[in-house]
C-alpha positions, 0 to 999 in steps of 0.5 A: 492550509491543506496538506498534500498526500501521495500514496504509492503501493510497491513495485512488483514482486515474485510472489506478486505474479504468483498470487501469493500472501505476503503479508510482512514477508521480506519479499524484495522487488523483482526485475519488473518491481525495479523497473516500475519503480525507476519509472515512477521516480522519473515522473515523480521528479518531474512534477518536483512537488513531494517535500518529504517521503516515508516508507514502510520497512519491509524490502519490497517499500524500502527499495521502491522508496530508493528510487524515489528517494535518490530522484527527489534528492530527499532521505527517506523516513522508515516506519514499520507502521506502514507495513501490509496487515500481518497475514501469520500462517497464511503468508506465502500461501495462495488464495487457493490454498488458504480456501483449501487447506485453512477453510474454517478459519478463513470462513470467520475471517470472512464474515468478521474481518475486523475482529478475526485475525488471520491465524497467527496475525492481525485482524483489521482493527490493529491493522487500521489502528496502526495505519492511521496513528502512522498517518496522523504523524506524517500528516502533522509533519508534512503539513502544508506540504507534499508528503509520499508514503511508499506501502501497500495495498492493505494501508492504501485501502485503510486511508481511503476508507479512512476519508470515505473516499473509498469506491463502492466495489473492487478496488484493484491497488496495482503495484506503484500506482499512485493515489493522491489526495489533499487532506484539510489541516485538521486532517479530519477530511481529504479530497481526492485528486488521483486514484490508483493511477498507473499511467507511468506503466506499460501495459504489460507491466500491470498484473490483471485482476484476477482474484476478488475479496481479500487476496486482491487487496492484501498479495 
């Protein structure tokens, strides 16, 4: 018996559009971020499938969850554990001026980002630690079922690594995009079924990749 998982990254915020870090931040959806996640409520409702939907905590998640909630006629669970990586005293900075003003501490974050936190906040081995533990519960719950997580890039990146599903090169995670997979009930494997898919968007409603490495992943 195989468990169902959908993955959905949060609406658009305004630090989204300005490129910056926002790590933990409580950075609420801005007019496009609403308007991402109605839409992806109505077609989630049509597909009717999801039996259980969780979310992080953080505004940006709890408000796309809302939508989703309300269109599925199902309460949304809430854990911190699915917050974005803890981004300390780069949060509400741009790439740019992590590079500028913080360059040596970026520089071994770069070459070790599994052991190296971000100054005053994680590094990808608690962040990856947290992510999946999260996961395992949502998978022993949901099993046999449908189960939606609302979070955010970093997460999304996390699992699919997690599963080996992850593609060689530059994964750009576009706000409520989905990725759906279905995962053995041992949990010990998944296939893919849907990557990143934003086909319930317009156009002008996805942020172009722009920036590349960590940012892209992370803002």
């Amino acid at each position: 018996m195989s468990t169902l998982l959908t993955l959905v990254r949060h609406g658009q915020t305004s630090w989204n559009v300005l490129r910056r870090w926002q790590g933990q931040a409580p950075i609420p959806l801005d007019e496009t971020g609403h308007r991402q996640a109605a839409r992806l409520a109505s077609v989630l409702a049509q597909d009717g499938s999801v039996t259980a939907v969780y979310s992080s905590d953080l505004s940006r998640c709890r408000q796309t969850a809302e939508y989703i909630g309300r269109a599925l006629g199902l309460e949304v669970c809430y854990d911190a554990r699915f917050r974005e990586i803890h981004a300390g005293l780069w949060q509400g900075m741009t790439f740019e001026e992590v590079q500028t003003f913080d360059a040596e501490n970026y520089a071994a974050r770069d070459a070790d980002r599994f052991n190296v936190p971000m100054p005053g906040g994680e590094n990808d081995a608690v962040f990856s630690r947290r992510v999946l533990t999260a996961l395992s519960d949502v998978l022993d719950e949901c099993r046999g079922g449908h189960g939606l997580i609302v979070t955010h890039g970093g997460p999304v990146h996390i699992v699919l690594r997690h599963f080996e599903l992850h593609p060689e090169g530059h994964l750009r995670i576009a706000n409520t995009s989905r990725t759906v997979l279905r995962v053995a009930d041992d949990g010990a494997a998944a296939e893919l079924l849907m990557l990143a898919d934003t086909s319930h968007l317009p156009l002008e409603e996805i942020i172009p990749m722009a920036l590349t490495g960590e940012a892209d992943k992370r803002i």
